[in-house]
BALOBA-1460 file (C-alpha; in Angstrom, 3 decimals):
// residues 315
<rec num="1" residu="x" x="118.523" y="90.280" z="86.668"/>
<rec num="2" residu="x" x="116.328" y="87.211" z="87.633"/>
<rec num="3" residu="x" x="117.719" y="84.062" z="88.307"/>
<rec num="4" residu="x" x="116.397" y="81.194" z="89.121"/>
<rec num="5" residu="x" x="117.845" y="77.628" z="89.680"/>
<rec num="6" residu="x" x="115.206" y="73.945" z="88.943"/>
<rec num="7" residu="x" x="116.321" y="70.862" z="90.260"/>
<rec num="8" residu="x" x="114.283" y="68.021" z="89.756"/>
<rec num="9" residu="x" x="115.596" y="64.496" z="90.624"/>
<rec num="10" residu="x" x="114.014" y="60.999" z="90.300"/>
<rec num="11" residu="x" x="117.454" y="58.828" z="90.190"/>
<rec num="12" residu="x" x="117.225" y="58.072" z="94.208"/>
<rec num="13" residu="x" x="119.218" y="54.429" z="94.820"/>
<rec num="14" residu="x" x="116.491" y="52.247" z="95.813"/>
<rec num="15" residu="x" x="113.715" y="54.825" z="96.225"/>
<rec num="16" residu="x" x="113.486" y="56.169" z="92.828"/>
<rec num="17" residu="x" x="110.748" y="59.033" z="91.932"/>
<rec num="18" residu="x" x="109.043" y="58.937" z="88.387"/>
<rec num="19" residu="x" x="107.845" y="62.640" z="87.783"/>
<rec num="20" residu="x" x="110.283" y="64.905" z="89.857"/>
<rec num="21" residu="x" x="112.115" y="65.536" z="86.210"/>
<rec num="22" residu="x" x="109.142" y="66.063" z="84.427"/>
<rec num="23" residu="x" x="108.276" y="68.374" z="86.549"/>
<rec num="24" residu="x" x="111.305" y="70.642" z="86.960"/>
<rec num="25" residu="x" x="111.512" y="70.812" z="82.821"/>
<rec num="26" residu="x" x="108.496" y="71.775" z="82.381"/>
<rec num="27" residu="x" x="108.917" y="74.265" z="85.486"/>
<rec num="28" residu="x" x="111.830" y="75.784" z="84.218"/>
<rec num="29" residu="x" x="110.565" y="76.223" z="80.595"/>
<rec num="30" residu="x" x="107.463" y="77.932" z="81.691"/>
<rec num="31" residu="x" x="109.369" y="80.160" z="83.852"/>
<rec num="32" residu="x" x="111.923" y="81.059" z="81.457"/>
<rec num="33" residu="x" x="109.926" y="83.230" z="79.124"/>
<rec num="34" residu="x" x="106.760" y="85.181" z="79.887"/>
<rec num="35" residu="x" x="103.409" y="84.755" z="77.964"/>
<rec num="36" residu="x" x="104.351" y="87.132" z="75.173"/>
<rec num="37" residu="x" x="108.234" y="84.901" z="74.202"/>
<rec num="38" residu="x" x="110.125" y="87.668" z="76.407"/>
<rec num="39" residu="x" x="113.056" y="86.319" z="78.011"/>
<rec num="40" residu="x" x="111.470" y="86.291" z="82.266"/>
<rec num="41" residu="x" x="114.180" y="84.144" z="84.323"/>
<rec num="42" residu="x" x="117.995" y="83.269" z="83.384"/>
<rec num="43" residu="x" x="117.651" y="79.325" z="84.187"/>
<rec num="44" residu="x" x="119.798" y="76.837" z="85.602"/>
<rec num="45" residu="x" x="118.460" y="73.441" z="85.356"/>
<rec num="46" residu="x" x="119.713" y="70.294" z="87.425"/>
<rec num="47" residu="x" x="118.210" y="66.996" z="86.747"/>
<rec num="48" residu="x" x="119.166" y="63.353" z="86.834"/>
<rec num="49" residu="x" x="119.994" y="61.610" z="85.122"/>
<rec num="50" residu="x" x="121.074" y="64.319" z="82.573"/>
<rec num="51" residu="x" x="123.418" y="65.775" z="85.099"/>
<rec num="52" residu="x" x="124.907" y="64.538" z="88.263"/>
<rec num="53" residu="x" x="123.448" y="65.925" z="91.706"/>
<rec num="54" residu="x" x="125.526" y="65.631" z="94.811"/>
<rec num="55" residu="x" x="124.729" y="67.013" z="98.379"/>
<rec num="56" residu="x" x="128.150" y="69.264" z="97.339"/>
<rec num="57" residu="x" x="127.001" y="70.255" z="93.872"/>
<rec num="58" residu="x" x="123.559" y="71.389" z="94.917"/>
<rec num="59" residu="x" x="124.563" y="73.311" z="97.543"/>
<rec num="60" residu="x" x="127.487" y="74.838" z="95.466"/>
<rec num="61" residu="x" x="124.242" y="75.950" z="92.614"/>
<rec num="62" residu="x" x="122.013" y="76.994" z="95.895"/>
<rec num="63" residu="x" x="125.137" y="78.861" z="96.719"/>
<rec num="64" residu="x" x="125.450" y="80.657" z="93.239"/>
<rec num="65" residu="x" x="121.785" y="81.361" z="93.342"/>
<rec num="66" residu="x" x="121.725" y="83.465" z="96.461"/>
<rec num="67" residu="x" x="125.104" y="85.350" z="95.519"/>
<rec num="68" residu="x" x="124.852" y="88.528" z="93.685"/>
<rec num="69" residu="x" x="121.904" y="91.378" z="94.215"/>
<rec num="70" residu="x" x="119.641" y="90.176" z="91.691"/>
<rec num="71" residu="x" x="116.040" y="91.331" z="91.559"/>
<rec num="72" residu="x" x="114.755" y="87.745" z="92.174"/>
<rec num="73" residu="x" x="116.117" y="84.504" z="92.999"/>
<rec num="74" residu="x" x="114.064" y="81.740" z="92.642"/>
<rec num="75" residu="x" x="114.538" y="78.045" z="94.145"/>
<rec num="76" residu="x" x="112.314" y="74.894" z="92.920"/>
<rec num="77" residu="x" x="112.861" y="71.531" z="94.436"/>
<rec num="78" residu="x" x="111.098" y="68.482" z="93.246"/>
<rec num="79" residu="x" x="112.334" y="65.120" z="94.394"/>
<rec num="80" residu="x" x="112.605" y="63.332" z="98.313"/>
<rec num="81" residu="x" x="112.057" y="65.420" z="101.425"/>
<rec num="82" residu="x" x="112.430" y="63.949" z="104.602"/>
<rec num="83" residu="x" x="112.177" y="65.235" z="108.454"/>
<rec num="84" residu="x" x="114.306" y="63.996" z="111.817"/>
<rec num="85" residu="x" x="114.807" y="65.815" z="114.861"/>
<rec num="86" residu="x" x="117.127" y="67.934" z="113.309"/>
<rec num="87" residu="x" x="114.541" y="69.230" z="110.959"/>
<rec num="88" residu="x" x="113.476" y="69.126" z="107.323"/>
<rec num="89" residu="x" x="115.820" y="67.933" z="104.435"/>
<rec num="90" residu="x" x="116.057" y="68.201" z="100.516"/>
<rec num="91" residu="x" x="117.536" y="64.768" z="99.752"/>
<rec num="92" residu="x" x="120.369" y="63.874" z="96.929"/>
<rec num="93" residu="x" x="120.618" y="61.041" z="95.665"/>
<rec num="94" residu="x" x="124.201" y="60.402" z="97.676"/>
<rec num="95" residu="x" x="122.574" y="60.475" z="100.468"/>
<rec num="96" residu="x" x="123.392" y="58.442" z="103.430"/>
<rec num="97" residu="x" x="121.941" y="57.560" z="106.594"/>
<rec num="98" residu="x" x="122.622" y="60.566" z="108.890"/>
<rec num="99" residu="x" x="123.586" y="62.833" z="105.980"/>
<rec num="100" residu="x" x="120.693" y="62.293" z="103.709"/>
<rec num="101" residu="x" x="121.293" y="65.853" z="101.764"/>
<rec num="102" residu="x" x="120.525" y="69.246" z="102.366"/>
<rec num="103" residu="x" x="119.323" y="71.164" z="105.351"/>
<rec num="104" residu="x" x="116.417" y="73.410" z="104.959"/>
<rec num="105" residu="x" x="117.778" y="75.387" z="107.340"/>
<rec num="106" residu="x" x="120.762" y="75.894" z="105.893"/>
<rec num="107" residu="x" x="119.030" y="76.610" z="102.916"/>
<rec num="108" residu="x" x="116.838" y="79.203" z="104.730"/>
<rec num="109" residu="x" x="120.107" y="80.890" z="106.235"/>
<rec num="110" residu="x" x="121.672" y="81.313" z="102.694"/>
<rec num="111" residu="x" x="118.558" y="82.765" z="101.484"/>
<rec num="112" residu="x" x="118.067" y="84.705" z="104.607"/>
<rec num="113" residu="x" x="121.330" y="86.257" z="103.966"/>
<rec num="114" residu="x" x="121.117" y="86.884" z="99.888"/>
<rec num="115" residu="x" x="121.320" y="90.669" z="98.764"/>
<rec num="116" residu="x" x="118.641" y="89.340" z="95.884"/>
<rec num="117" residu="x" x="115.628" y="92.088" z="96.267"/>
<rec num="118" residu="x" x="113.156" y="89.002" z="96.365"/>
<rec num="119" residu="x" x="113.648" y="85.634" z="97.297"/>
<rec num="120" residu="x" x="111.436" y="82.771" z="96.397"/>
<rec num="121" residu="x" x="111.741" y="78.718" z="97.346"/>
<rec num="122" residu="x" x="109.163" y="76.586" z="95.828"/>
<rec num="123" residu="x" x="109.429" y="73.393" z="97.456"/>
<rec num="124" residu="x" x="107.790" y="70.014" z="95.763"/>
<rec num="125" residu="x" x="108.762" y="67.335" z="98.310"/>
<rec num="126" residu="x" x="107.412" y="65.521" z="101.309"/>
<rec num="127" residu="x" x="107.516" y="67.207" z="104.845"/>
<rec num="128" residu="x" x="108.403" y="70.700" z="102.627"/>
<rec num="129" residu="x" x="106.225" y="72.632" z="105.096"/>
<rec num="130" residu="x" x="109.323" y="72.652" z="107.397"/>
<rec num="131" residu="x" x="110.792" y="74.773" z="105.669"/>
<rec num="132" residu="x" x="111.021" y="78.474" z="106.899"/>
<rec num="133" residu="x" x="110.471" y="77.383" z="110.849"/>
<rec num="134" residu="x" x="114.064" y="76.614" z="112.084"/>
<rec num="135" residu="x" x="114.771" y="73.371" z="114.403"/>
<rec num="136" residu="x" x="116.983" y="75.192" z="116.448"/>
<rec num="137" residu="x" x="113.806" y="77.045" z="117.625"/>
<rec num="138" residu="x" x="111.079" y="74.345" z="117.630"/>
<rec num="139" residu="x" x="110.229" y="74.727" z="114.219"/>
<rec num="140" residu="x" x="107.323" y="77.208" z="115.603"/>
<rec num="141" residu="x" x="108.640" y="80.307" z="114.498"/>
<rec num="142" residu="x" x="108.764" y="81.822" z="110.817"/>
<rec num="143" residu="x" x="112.053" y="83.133" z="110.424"/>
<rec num="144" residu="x" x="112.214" y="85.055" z="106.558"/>
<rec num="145" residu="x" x="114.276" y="87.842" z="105.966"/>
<rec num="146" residu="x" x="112.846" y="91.064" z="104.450"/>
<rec num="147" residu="x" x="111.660" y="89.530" z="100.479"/>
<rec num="148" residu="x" x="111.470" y="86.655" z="101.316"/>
<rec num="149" residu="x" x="108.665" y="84.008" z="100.668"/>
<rec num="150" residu="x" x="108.373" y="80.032" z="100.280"/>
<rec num="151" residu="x" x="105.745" y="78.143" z="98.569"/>
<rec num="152" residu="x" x="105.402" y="74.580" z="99.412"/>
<rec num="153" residu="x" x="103.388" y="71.122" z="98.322"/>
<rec num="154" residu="x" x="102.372" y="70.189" z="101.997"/>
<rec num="155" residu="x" x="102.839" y="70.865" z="105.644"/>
<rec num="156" residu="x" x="105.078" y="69.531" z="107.578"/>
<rec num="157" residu="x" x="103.877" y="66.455" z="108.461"/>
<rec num="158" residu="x" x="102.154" y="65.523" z="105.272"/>
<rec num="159" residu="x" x="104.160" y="63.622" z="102.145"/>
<rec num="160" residu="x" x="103.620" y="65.403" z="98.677"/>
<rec num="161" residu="x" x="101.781" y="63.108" z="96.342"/>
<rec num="162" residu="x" x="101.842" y="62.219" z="92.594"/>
<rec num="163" residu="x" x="99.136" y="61.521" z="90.172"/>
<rec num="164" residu="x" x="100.130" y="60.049" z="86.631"/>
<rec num="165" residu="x" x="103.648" y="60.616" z="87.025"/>
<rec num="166" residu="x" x="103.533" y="64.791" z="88.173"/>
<rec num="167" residu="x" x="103.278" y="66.176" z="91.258"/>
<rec num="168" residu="x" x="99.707" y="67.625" z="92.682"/>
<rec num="169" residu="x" x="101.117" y="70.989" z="93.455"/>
<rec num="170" residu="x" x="103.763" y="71.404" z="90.736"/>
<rec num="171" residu="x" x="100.897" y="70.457" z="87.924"/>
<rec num="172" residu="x" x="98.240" y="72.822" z="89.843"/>
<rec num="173" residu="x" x="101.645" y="75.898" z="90.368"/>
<rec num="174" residu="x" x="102.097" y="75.438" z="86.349"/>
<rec num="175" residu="x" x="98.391" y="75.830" z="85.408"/>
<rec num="176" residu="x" x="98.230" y="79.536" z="87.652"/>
<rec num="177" residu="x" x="101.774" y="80.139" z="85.766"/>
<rec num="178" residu="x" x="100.602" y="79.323" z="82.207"/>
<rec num="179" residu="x" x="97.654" y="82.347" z="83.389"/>
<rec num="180" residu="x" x="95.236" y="80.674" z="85.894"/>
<rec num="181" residu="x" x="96.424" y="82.588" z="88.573"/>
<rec num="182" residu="x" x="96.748" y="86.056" z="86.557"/>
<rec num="183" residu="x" x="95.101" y="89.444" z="87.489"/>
<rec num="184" residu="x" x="93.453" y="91.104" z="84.650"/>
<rec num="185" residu="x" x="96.791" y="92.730" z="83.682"/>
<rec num="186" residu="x" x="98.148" y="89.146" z="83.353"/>
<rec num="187" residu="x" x="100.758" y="89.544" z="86.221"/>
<rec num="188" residu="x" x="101.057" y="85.959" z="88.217"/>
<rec num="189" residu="x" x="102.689" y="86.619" z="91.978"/>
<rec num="190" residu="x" x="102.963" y="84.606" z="94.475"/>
<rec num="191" residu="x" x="100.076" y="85.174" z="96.548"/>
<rec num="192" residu="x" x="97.643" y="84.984" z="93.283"/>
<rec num="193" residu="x" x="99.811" y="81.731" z="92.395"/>
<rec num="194" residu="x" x="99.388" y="80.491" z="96.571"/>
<rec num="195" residu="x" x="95.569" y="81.519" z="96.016"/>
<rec num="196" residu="x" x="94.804" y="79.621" z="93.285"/>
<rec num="197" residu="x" x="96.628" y="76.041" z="94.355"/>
<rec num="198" residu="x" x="94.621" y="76.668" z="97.597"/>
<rec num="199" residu="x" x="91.188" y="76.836" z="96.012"/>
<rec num="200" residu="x" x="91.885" y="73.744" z="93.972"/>
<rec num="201" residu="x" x="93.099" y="71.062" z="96.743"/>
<rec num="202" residu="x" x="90.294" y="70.352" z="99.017"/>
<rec num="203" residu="x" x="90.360" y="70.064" z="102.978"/>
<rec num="204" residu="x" x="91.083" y="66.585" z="102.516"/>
<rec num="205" residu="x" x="94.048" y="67.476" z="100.354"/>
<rec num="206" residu="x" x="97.715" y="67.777" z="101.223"/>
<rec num="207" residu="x" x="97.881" y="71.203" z="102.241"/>
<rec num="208" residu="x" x="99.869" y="73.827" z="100.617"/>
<rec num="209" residu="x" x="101.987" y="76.433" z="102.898"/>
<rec num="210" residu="x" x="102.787" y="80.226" z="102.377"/>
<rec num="211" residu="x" x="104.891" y="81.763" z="104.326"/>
<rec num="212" residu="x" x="106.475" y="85.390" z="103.228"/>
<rec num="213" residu="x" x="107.551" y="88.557" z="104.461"/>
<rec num="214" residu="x" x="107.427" y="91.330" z="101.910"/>
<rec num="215" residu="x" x="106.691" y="94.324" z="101.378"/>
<rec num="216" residu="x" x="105.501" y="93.826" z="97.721"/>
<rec num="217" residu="x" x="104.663" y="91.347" z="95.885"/>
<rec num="218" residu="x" x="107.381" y="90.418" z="92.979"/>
<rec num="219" residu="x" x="105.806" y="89.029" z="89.601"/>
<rec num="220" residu="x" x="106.786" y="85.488" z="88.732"/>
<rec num="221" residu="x" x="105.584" y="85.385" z="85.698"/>
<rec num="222" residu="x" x="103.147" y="87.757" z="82.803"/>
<rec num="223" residu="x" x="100.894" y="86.105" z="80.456"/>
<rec num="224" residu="x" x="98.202" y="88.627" z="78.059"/>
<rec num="225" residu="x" x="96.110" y="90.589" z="79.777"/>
<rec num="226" residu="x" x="92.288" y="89.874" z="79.677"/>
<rec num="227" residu="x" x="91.704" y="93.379" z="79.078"/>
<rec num="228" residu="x" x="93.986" y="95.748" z="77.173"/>
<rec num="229" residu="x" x="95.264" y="98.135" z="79.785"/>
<rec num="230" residu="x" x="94.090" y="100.982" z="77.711"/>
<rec num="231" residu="x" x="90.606" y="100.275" z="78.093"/>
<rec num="232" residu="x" x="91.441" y="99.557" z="81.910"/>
<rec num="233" residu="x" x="92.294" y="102.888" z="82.460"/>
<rec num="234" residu="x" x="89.282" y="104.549" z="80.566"/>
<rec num="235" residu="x" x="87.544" y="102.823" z="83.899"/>
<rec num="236" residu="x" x="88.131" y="106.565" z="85.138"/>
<rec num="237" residu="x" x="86.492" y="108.148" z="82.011"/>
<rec num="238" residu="x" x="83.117" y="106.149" z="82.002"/>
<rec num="239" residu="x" x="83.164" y="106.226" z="85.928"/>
<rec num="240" residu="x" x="83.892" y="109.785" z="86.882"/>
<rec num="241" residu="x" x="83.623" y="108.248" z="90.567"/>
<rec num="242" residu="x" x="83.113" y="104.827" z="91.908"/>
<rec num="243" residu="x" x="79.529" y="105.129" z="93.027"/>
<rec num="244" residu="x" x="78.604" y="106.280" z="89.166"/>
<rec num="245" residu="x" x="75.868" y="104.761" z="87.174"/>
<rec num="246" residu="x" x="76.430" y="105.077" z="83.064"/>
<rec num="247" residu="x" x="72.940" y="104.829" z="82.097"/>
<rec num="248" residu="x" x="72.658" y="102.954" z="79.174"/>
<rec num="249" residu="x" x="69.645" y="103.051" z="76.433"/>
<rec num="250" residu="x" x="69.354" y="101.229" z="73.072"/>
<rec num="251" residu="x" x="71.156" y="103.475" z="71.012"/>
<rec num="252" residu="x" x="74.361" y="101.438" z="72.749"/>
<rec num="253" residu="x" x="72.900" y="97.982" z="71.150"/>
<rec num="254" residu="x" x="74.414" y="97.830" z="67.412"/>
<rec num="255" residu="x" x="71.221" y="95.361" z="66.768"/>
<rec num="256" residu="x" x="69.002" y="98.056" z="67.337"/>
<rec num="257" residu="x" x="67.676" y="100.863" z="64.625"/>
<rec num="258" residu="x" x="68.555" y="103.130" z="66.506"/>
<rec num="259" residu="x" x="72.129" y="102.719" z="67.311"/>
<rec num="260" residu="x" x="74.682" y="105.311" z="67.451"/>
<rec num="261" residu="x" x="78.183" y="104.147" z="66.684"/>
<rec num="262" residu="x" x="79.636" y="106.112" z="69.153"/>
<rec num="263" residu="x" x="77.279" y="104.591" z="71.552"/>
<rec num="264" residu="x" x="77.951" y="100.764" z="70.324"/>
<rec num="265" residu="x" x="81.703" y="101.583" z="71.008"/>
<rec num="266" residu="x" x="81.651" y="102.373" z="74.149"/>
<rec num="267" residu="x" x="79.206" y="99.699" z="75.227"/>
<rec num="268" residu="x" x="81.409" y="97.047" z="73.490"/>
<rec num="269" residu="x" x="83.826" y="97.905" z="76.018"/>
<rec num="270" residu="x" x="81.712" y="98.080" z="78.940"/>
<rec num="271" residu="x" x="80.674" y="94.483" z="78.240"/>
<rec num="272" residu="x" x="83.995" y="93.187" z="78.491"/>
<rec num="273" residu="x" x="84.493" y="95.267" z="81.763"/>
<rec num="274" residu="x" x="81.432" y="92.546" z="82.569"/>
<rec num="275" residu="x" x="82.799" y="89.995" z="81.184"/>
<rec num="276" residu="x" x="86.030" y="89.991" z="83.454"/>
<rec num="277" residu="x" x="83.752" y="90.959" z="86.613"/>
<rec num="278" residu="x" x="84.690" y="95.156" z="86.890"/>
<rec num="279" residu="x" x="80.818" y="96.566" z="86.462"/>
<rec num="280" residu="x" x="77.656" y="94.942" z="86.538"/>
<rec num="281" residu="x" x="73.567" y="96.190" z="85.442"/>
<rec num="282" residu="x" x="71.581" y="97.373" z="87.127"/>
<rec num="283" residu="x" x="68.381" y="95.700" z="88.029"/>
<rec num="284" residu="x" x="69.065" y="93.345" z="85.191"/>
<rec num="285" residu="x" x="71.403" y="90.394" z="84.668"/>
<rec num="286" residu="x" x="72.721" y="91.257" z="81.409"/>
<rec num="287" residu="x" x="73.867" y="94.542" z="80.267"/>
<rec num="288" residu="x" x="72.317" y="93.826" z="77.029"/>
<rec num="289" residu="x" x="69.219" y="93.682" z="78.507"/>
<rec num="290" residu="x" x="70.372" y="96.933" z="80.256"/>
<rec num="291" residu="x" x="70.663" y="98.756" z="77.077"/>
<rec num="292" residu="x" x="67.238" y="97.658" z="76.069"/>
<rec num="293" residu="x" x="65.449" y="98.137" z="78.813"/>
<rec num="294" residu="x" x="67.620" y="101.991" z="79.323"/>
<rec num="295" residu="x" x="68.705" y="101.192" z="83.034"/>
<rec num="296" residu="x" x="72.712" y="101.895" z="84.612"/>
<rec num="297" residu="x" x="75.471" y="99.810" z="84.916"/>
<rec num="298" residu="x" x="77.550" y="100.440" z="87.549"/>
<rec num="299" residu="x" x="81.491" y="99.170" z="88.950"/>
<rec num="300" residu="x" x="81.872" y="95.893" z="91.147"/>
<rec num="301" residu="x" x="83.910" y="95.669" z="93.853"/>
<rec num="302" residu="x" x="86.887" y="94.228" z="91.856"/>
<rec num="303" residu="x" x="86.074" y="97.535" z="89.055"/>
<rec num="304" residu="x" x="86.609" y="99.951" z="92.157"/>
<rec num="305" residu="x" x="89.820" y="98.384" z="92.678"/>
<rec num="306" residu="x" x="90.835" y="98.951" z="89.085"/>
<rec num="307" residu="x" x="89.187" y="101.878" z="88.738"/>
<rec num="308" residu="x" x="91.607" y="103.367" z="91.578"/>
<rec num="309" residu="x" x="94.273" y="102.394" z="89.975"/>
<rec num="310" residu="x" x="93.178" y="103.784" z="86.836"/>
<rec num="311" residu="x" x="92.909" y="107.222" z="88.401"/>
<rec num="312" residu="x" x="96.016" y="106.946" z="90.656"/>
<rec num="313" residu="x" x="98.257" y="106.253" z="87.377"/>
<rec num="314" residu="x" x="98.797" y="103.194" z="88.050"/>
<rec num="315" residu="x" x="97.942" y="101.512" z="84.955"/>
């Protein structure tokens, strides 16, 4: 059972937010079915002004999420975050001076105590790199329990910012989601999903954080592979070990005289290892020109990887 709950709120009395919504539909509809239409999370969805969102109501939904020992539960949070010396906040839209919504570190001690198998708080709000370091101890210390692991749009002295009405880091997490951040089996995790916000904001950026402590990483979300996993694991088959060269000649060009069908079929599939990065020619930089010119191709440091997995079984 996966479960996760999307709150998204833009109603805020006198501070209102224009694409915290947005963002949490289009969150919760990507994360509801994988790439292939198969049913991925059981979603909850809380967003103003559709429904109304009180400091009690959240935390009654945060509540639900974290009962139960589901495989995953997942929290995203896109609307106000704010920080005092008593820490970070989510805010409602009730919220009052002193008691401006949620703590984060209640939040973290619900989660911290969850039987879920994996946990996972995405957090699209100002300050929401607070989360995760308790008050109580500085806010210097991690403190996740086993499976657990937080994404979130900035540090924790940096606001989250908006461009054209959606949020930097929910607009970048959706793109890795949708398959940017995919292996070649079309698994997204979080790390891969962490990795590729991180590439794309610059040093002058708000800053993403990732904090987790796993001992595996849980898949968010599967789009198509780039590369049927059959022909992954024949990796093993053309490279009986990961320091093999296939020579190729030009019977394995179909544009040649000379071809062999056999041949062609296998190279076909060796240029989409290339394509995707897992072998390279050698001493040329196209395996066509490889076949022509009857030299090896041989497995890159991303094909070892696969190939190893290939031959462990693990495909």
């Amino acid at each position: 059972m996966r479960k996760a709950l999307i709150v998204g709120i833009n109603d805020y009395p006198g501070v209102p937010l224009d694409g915290c919504v947005n963002d949490a539909v289009q969150m919760a509809n990507t994360l509801e079915r994988d790439g292939d239409g198969t049913l991925n999370f059981s979603v909850k969805r809380l967003t103003s002004p559709a429904d109304t969102i009180t400091k009690a109501s959240l935390r009654h939904a945060i509540q639900q999420l974290f009962t139960g020992n589901s495989d995953v539960a997942l929290l995203y949070f896109s609307g106000h975050g704010l920080i005092n010396s008593a820490g970070g906040w989510i805010v409602t839209p009730d919220f009052q001076r002193y008691d401006e919504g949620i703590s984060m570190d209640e939040i973290l001690n619900t989660a911290n105590q969850s039987m879920a198998k994996d946990k996972v708080i995405i957090l699209d709000c100002c300050f929401s790199g607070t989360f995760g370091s308790p008050a109580l101890q500085g806010g210097t210390l991690a403190q996740l329990s086993d499976g657990l692991t937080v994404l979130t749009a900035s540090s924790s002295q940096e606001p989250a910012m908006e461009i054209n009405g959606q949020g930097i880091f929910t607009s970048l997490l959706l793109d890795g989601l949708l398959g940017g951040a995919a292996d070649l089996r079309g698994n997204v995790t979080p790390g891969s999903l962490y990795a590729y916000v991180d590439e794309a904001l610059g040093a002058w950026d708000q800053r993403p954080l990732f904090k987790t402590n796993v001992s595996r990483f849980t898949v968010l979300r599967r789009v198509p592979s780039s590369i049927p996993l059959d022909a992954l694991r024949r990796l093993s088959e053309y490279f009986p070990d990961p320091a093999y060269e296939f020579l190729l000649d030009p019977s394995y060009e179909d544009t040649e005289a000379i071809a062999n069908p056999e041949h062609v079929k296998v190279f076909k599939e060796l240029q989409k290892y290339f394509s995707v990065g897992l072998v390279r020619p050698v001493g040329e930089e196209y395996m066509y020109y490889a076949a022509i010119n009857s030299k090896p191709c041989k497995l890159t440091a991303l094909g070892y990887q696969y190939w190893r997995l290939a031959t462990e079984g693990k495909l």
